[in-house]
C-alpha positions as a Markdown table, in Angstrom:
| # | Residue | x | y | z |
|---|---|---|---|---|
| 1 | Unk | 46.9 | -104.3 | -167.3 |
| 2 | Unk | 48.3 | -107.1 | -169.6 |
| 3 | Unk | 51.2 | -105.7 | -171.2 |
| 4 | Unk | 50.5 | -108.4 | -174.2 |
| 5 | Unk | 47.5 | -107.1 | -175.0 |
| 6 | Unk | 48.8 | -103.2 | -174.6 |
| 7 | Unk | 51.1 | -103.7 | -177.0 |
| 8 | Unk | 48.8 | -105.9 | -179.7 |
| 9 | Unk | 46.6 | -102.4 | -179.5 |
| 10 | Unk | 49.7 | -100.2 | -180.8 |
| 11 | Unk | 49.3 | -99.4 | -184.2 |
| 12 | Unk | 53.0 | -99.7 | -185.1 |
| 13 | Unk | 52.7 | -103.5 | -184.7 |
| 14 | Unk | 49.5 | -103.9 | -185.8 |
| 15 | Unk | 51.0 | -106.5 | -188.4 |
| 16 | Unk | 52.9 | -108.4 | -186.4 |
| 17 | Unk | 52.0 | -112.1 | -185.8 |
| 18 | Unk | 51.4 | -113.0 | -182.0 |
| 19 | Unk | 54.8 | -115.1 | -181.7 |
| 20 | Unk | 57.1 | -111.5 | -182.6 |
| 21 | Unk | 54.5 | -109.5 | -180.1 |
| 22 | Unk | 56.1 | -112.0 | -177.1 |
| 23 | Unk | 59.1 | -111.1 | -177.8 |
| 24 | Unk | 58.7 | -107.4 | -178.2 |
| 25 | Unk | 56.8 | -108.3 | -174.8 |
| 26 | Unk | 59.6 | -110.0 | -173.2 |
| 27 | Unk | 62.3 | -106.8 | -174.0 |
| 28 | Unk | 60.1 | -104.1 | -173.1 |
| 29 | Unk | 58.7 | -102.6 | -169.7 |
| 30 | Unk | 55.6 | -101.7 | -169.0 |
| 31 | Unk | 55.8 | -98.2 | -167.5 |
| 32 | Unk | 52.5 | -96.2 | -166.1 |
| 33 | Unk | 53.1 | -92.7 | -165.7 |
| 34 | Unk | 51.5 | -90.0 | -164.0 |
| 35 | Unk | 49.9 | -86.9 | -165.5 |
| 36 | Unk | 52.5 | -84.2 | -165.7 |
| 37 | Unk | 55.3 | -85.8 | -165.0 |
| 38 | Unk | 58.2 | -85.2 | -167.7 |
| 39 | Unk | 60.0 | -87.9 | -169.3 |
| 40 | Unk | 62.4 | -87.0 | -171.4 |
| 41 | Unk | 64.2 | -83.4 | -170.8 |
| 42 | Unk | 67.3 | -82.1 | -172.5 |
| 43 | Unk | 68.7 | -82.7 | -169.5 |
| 44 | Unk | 67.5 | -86.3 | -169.1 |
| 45 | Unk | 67.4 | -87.8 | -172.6 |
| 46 | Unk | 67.0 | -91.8 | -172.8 |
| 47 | Unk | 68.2 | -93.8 | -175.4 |
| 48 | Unk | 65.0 | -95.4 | -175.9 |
| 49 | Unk | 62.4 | -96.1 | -178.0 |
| 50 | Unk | 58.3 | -95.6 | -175.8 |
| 51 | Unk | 55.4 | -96.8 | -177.2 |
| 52 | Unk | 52.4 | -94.5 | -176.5 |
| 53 | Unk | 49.3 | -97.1 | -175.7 |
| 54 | Unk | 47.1 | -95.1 | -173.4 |
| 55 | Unk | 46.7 | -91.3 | -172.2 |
| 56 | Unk | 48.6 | -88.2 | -174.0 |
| 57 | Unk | 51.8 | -86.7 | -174.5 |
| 58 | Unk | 53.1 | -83.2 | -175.7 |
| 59 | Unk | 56.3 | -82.7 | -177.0 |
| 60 | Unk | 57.8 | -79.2 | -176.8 |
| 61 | Unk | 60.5 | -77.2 | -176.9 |
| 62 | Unk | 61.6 | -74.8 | -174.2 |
| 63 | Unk | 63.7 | -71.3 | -175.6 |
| 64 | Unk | 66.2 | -69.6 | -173.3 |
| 65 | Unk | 63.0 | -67.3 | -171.3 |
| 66 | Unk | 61.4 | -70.4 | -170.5 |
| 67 | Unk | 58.7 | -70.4 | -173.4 |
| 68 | Unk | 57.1 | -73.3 | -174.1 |
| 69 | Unk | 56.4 | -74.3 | -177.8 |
| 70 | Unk | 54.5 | -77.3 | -178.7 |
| 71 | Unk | 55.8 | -79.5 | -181.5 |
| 72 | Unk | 53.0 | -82.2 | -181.2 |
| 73 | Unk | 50.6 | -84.3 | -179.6 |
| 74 | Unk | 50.9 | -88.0 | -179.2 |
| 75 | Unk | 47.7 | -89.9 | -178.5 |
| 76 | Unk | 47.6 | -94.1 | -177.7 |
| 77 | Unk | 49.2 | -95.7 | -181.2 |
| 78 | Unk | 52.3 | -93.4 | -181.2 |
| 79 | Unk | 55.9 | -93.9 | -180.6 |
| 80 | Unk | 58.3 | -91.3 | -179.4 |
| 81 | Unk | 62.4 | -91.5 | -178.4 |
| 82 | Unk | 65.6 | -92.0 | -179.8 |
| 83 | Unk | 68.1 | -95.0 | -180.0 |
| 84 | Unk | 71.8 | -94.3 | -182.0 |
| 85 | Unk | 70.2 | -95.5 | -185.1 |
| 86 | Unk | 66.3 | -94.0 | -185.3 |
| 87 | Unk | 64.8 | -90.0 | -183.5 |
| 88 | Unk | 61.7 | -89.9 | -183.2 |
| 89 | Unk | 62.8 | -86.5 | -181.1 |
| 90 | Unk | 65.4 | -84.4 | -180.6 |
| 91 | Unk | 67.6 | -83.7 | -178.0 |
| 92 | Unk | 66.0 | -80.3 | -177.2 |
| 93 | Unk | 62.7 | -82.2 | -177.0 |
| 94 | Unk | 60.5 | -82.3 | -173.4 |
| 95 | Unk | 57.9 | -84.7 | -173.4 |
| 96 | Unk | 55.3 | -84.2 | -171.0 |
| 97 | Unk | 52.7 | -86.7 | -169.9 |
| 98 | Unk | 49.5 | -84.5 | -170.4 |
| 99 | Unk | 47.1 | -87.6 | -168.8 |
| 100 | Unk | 47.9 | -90.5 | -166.7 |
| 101 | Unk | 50.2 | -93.0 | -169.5 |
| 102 | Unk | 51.0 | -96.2 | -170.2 |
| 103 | Unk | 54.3 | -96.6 | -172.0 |
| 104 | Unk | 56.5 | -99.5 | -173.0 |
| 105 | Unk | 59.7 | -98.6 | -173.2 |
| 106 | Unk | 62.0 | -100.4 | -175.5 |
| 107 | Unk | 65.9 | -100.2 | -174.6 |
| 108 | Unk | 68.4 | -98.8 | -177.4 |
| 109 | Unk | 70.1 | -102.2 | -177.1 |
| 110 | Unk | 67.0 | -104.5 | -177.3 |
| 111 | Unk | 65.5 | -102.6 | -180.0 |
| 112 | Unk | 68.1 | -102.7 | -182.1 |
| 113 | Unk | 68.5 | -106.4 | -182.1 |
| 114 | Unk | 65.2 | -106.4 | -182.7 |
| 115 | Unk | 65.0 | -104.0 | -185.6 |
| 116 | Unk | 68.1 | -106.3 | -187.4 |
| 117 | Unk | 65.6 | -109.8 | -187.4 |
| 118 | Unk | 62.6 | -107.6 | -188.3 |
| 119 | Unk | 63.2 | -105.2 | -191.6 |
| 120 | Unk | 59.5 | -104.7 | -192.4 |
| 121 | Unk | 59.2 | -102.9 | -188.8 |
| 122 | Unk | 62.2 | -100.7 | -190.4 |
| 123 | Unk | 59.9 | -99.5 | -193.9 |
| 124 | Unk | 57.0 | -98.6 | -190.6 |
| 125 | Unk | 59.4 | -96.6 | -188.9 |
| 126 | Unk | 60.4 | -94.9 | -192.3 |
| 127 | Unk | 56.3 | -93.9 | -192.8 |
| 128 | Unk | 56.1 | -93.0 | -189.0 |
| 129 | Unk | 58.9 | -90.3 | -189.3 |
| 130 | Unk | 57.5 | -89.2 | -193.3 |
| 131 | Unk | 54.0 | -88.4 | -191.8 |
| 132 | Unk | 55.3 | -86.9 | -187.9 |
| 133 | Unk | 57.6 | -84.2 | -190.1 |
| 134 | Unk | 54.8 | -83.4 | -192.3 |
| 135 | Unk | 52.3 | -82.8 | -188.9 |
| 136 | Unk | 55.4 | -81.0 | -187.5 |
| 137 | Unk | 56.0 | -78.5 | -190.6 |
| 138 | Unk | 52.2 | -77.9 | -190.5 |
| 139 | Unk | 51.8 | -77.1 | -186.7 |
| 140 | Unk | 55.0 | -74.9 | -187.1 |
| 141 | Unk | 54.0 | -72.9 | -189.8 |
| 142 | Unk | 50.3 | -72.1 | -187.8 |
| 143 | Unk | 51.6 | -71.6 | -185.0 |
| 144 | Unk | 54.5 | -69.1 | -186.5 |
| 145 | Unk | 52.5 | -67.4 | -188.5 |
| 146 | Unk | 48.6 | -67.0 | -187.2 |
| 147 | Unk | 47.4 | -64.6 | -184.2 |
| 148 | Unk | 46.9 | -66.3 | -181.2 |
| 149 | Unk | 42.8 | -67.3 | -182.1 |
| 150 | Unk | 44.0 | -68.8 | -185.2 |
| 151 | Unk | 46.7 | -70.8 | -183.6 |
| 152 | Unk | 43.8 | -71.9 | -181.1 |
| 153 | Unk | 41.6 | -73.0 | -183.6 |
| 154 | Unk | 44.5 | -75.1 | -185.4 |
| 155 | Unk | 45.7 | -76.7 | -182.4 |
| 156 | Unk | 42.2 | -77.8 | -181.3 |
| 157 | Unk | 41.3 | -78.9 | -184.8 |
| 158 | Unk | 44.3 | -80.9 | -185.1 |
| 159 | Unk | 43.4 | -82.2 | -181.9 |
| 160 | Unk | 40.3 | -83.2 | -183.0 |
| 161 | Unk | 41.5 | -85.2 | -185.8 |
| 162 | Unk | 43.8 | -87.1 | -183.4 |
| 163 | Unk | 41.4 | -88.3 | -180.4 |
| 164 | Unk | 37.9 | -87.3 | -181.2 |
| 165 | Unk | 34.8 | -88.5 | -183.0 |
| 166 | Unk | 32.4 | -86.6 | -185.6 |
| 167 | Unk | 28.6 | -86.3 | -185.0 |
| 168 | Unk | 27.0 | -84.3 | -187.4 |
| 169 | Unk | 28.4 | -81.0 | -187.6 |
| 170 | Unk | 30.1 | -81.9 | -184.4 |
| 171 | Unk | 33.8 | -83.1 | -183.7 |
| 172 | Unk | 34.7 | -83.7 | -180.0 |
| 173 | Unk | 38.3 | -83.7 | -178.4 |
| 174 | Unk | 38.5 | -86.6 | -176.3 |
| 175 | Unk | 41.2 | -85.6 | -174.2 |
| 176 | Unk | 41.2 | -83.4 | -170.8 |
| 177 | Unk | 42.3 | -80.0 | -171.4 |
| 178 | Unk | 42.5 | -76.8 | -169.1 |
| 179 | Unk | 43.1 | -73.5 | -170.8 |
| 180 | Unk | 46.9 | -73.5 | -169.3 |
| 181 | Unk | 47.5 | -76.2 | -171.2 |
| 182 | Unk | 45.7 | -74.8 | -174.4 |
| 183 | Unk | 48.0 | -71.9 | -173.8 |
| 184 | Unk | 51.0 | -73.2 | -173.3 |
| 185 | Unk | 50.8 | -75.2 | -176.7 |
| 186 | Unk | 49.7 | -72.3 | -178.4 |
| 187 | Unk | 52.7 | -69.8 | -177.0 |
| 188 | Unk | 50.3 | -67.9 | -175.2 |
| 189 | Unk | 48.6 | -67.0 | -172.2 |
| 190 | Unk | 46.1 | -68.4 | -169.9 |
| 191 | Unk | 44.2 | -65.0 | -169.5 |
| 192 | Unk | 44.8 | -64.3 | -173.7 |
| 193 | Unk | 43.1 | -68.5 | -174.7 |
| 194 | Unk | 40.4 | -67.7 | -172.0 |
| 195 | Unk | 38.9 | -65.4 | -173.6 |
| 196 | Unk | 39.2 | -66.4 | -176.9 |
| 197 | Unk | 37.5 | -69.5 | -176.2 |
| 198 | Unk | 34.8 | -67.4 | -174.6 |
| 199 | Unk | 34.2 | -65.6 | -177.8 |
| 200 | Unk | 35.0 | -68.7 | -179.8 |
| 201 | Unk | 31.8 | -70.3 | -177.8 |
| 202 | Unk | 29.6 | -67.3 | -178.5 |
| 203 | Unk | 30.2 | -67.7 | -182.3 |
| 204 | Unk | 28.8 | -70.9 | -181.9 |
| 205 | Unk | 32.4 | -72.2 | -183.0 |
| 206 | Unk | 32.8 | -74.7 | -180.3 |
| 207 | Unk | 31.1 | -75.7 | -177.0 |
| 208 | Unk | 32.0 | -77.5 | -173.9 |
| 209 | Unk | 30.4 | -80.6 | -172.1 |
| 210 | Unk | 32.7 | -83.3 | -170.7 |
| 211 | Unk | 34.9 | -82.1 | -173.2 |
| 212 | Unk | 35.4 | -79.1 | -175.6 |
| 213 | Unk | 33.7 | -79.9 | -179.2 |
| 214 | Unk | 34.9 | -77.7 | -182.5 |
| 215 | Unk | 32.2 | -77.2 | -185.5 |
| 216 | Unk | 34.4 | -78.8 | -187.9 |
| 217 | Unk | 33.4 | -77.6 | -191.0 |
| 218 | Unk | 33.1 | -73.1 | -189.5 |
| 219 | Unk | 36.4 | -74.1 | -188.6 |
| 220 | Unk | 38.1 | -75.6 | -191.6 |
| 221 | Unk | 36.4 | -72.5 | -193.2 |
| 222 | Unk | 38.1 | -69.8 | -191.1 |
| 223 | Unk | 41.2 | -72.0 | -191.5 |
| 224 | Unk | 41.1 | -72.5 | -195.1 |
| 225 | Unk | 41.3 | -68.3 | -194.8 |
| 226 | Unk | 44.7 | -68.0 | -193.5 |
């Protein structure tokens, strides 16, 4: 794929004029990456700033039992990492390629030298980390707070929102998803999200073809209960 063009898709530099995207170009690397393999740990975490293009990534938290707890998605367009002078994460963070990914990955070095010559990418950073902690305190809060269906219907509306497309009544999730994964975002488990989503179907609440579909507005209505 031509990294060029990768990178003139990522929102974050959706502004910038094609003579700043070659450089950006010649100080990152193009890095594909496999479904399910984890790039950053606690144990592993890189001073680096990655640019989400294509596929999925969770970020979670793991507590002391081994309990996974999903702090967000990140779909193409997003940026994730850490240099000494911007966090887009923590140190406690995992992120988990949930598809096949392309990142490029921009060193703590070469970013910063970058960041100094180009202040307006600064004030995008500023909104990037404004709107992820408002997403973050949201999804918290749900997941905290809700039994596990509401927490299911939450996490696949907000999925929704991120990736899919509305058609009538009807908005689609267009990214693969297994119920292990649905219930390992949610904090639950595999046998529990099964058969919610069974009854969820049966309400006529959301459906499954190539991928899972959620009525938007039944659910915004049970949502708008809580």
């Amino acid at each position: 794929m031509d990294k060029l063009l990768l990178l003139s898709q990522i929102s974050l530099f959706d502004e910038l004029p094609m003579d700043e995207l070659k450089v950006i170009d010649e100080l990152s690397e193009m890095k594909p990456v496999r479904k399910g393999t984890l790039i950053l740990t606690p144990d592993n975490p890189l001073k680096a700033l990655f640019l989400l293009k294509e596929g999925q990534v969770r970020l979670y938290r793991m507590n002391h039992h081994g309990k996974q707890f999903t702090v967000d998605v990140l779909t193409g367009g997003n940026i994730f990492g850490e240099t000494s002078t911007l966090a887009l994460t923590d140190d406690q963070i995992y992120a988990e390629a949930m598809a096949d990914t392309y990142l490029c990955v921009l060193g703590k070095r070469e970013f910063e030298n970058f960041i100094e010559k180009n202040p307006k990418i600064a004030l995008k950073f500023i909104n990037i980390l404004s709107n992820r902690l408002k997403e973050i305190y949201s999804f918290s809060e749900k997941i905290a707070l809700s039994d596990v269906k509401y927490r299911l219907l939450y996490l696949l509306q907000k999925l929704s929102e991120k990736t899919g497309k509305r058609k009538k009544e009807w908005q689609t999730i267009d990214m693969k998803l297994t119920h292990a994964d649905m219930a390992n975002m949610i904090g639950s488990t595999r046998e529990t999200t099964s058969a919610i989503l069974s009854q969820l179907k049966k309400e006529g609440i959301i459906k499954k073809g190539l991928r899972f579909s959620i009525h938007a507005d039944k659910t915004s209505e049970i949502l708008e209960e809580l």
